[in-house]
N, C-alpha and C positions, 0 to 999 in steps of 0.2 A: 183254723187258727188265723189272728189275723194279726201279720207282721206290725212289729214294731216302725215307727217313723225313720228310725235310723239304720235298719234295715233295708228301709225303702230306698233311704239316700243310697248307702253303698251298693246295690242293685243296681239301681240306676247311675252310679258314676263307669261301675263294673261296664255296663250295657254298652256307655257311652264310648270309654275307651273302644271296647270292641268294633264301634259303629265306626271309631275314624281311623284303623285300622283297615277294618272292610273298603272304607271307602278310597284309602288310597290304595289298594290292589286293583278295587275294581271302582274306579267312578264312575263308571257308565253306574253301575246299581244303582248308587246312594242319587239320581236324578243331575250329577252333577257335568252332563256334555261329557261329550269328548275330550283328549288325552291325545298330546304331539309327545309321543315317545323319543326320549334324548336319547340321537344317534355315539358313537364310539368320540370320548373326548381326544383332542388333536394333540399328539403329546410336543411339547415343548422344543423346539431347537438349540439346542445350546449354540453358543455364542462366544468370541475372544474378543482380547485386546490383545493390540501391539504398541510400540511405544516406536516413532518413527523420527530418527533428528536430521533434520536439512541445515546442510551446513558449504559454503563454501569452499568447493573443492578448489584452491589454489594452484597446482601440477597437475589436475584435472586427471589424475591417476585412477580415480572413483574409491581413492580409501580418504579415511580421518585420520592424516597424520599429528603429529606436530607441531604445534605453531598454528595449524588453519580455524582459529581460533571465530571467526565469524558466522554465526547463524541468521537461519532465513527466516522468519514470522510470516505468517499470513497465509499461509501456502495451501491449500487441501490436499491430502494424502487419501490416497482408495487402495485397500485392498480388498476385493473381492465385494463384498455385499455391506463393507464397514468404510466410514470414513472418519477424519479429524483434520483439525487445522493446526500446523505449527506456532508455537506460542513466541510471543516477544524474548527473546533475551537468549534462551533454552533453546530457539528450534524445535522443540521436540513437540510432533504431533500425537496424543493418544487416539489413536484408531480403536474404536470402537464395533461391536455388533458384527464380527469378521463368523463366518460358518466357514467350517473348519474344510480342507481340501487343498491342491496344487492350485495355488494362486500366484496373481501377481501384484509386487507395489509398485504405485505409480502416484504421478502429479497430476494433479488437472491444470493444463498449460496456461487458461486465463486467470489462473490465479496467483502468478508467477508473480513478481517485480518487475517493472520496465526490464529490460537487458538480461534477464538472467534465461540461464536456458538450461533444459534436464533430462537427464539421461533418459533413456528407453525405459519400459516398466522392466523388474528384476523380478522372475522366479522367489515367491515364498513357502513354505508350509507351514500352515495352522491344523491343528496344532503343532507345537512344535519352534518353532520361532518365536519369542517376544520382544526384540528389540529387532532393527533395521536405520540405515540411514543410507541418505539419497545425498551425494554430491553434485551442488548445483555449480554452475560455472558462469564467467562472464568473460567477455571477449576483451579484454583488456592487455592481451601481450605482457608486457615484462613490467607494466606499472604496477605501482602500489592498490594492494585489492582492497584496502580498508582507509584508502585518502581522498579526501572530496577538498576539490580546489575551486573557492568563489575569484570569479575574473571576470572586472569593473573599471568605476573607476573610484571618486571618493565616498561614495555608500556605500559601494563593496570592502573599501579600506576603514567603514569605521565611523567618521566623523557626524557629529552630532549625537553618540554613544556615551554615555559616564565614564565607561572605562576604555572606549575608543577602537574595545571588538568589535562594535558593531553585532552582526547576527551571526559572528562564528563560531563562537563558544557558547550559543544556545541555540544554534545547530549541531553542534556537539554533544550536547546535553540531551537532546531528542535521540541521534541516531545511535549513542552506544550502548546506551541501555537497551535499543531496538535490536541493532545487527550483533548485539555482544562486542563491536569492536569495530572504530570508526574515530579519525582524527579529522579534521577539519582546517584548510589554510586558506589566506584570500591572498588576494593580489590585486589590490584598487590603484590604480593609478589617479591621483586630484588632478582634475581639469582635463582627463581626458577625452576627448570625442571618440568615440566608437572605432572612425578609420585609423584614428593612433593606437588603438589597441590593437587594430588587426595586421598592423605593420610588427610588432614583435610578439606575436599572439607563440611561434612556436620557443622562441624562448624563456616566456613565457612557462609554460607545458613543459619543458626540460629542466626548471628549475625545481620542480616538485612531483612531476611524472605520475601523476594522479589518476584514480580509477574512473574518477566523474569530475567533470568540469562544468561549475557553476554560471552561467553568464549572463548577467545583466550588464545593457550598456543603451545609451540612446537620450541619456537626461541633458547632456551636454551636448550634446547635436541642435537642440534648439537654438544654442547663440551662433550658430554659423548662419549668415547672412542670407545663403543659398535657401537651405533647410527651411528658417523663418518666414521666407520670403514668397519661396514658389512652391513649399510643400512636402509632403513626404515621396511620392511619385520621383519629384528634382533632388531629393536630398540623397547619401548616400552610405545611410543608415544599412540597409535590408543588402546591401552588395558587401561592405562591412562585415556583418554579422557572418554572412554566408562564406566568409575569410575565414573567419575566425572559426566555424561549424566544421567546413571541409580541414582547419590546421587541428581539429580535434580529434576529426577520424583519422586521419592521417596519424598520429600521434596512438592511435587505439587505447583511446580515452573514451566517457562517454557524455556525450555535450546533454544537459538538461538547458534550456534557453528560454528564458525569465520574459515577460511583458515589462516595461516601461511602469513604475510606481507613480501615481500621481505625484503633479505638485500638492505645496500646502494649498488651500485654498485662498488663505489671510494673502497669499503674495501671487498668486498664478492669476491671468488672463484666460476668457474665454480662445484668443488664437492658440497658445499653449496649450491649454487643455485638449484643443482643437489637436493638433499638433502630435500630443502623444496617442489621443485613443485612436487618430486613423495611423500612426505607423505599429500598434499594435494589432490591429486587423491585418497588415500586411508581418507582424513577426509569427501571428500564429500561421498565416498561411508558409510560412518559411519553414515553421518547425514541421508543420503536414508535407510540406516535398523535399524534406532533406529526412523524412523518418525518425524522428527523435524528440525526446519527452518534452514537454512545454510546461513550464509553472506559471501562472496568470496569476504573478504578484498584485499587478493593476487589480483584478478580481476582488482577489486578494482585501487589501484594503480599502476598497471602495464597500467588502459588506462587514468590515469590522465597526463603520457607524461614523464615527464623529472624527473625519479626515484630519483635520486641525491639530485633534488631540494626540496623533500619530506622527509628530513633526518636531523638530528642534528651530529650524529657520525656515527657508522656502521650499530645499529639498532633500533636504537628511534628515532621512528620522533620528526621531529620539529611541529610550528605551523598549518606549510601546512600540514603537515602528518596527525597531530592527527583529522583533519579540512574531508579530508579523508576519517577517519577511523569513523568519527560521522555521515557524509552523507552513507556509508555503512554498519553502525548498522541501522539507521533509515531507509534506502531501503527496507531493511530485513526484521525489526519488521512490517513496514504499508505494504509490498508488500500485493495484493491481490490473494484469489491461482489460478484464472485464470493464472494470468501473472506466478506466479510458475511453472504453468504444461508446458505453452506454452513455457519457457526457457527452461525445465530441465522436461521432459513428464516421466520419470520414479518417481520424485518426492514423494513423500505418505505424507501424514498427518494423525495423529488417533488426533479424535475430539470425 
């Protein structure tokens, strides 16, 4: 008999099945090589999260009372094989990718803020635990932990401002949304030169008792005779400043200390010019041997572009200016000292 055609199909599809069947038992048969046999699959590790809030410990008790209402951003948090970073405002870091076991939480120190410092890692269990918080501390004595005091003389007061804050109130603006809580005062003395500041620099300090003290000073040292004359070497800027640094620790405040801002250009001399970037060479070397954080406003606006348009008259800025001058105080205060060392590798900090 001789099969139908559609017979032949299904025979042949029948076959076909069968053949690739056969062949994935045995490939060597069907001609098709060898065959790497998949070994036993890796089974999965489970995984947590923690929720971790760095917060300013005030009475440095190591709880969250209260009132200690300031968090820390930026920070990395490690427990065990998981990490996170503390977020703006909240503190609170999500730690991720934790295997479960007797761990511990901790900080990674270069990721800390200038001045802050943090407890030893604390005993966890995952699972088990989902929340934690790390009280960080500053060495600040009996001052206000959430008060940053700019001390100048009339740039720091203001003048050449619309509304004659100056960059206080948009240093404000930057760091309370950052720390959660953070008030801002200046104290500019008009016409002051630098040695007049550091003759009442501690009264100064006792009228507002501040966590951090702001200081730029050095614009008004150019018209003394001396200064102009024979240089920054003869002038008595950098002895000054270092008055006013040691009435800071002393006070257990913590001095941030500013470069000299350009003049305008419309009205500055190459000697001026001359003038503040070598007493700037000698303030950053001030701030590296007295250990404490340096903001190179000068920096600063020299790469904001068009100096001129940064200016009200010859040396107060205007809004742009002071706008400036609040983005590189807040650089300064939040930088991490990672990022310290890697700009500026001779750097120090005493914590």
């Amino acid at each position: 008999m001789v099969a139908s055609p559609s017979g032949m199909r299904r025979a042949s599809t029948t076959l076909g099945w069968a053949g690739v069947v056969a062949c994935g038992l045995a490939a060597a048969a069907c001609g098709g090589g060898s065959s790497t046999p998949s070994g036993p699959s890796t089974p999965s590790v489970r995984t947590y999260s923690v929720a971790v809030t760095l917060f300013l410990d005030q009475n440095q008790n190591g709880q969250l009372d209260a009132g200690e209402d300031a968090r820390v951003p930026g920070v990395q948090v490690v427990i065990g094989t998981g990490s996170g970073t503390s977020a703006p405002g909240t503190g609170i870091a999500n730690v991720t990718g934790i295997q479960e076991g007797a761990l511990s939480v901790g900080v990674r120190p270069e990721s800390l803020p200038f001045y802050y410092q943090a407890p030893p890692p604390a005993p966890i269990q995952v699972p088990g635990a989902t929340e934690a918080r790390i009280g960080l501390t500053l060495p600040i004595g009996e001052n206000h932990p959430y008060r940053y005091l700019g001390i100048g003389d009339s740039i720091t007061a203001g003048d050449g401002s619309s509304d004659g804050q100056g960059y206080k109130l948009k240093l404000q603006s930057l760091l309370e949304p950052y720390f959660a809580r953070a008030e801002v005062f200046t104290r500019g003395r008009e016409g002051d030169a630098s040695i007049e500041t550091a003759q009442v620099i501690r009264r100064t300090l006792r009228d507002a008792d501040p966590a951090y003290a702001l200081v730029m000073l050095g614009t008004n040292d150019w018209n003394d005779q001396t200064c102009q004359h024979e240089g920054p070497s003869a002038c008595y800027t950098i002895d000054a400043l270092r008055t006013i640094v040691d009435g800071i620790k002393d006070w257990h405040s913590l001095a941030v200390l500013a470069t000299i801002i350009p003049a305008n250009p419309r009205y500055s001399t190459p000697a001026r010019d001359a003038f503040y970037d070598q007493t700037n060479v000698m303030i950053k070397a001030l701030a590296q041997q007295e250990n404490i954080v340096l903001a190179d406003l000068n920096a600063d606006f020299k790469a904001a572009g068009n100096l001129s348009a940064l200016f009200d008259d010859d040396v107060h800025p205007n809004d742009a200016g002071y706008q400036v001058m609040a983005q590189g105080w807040f650089k300064a205060i939040t930088r991490a000292r990672s990022a310290a060392a890697s700009s500026s590798p001779r750097f120090g900090f005493r914590f």
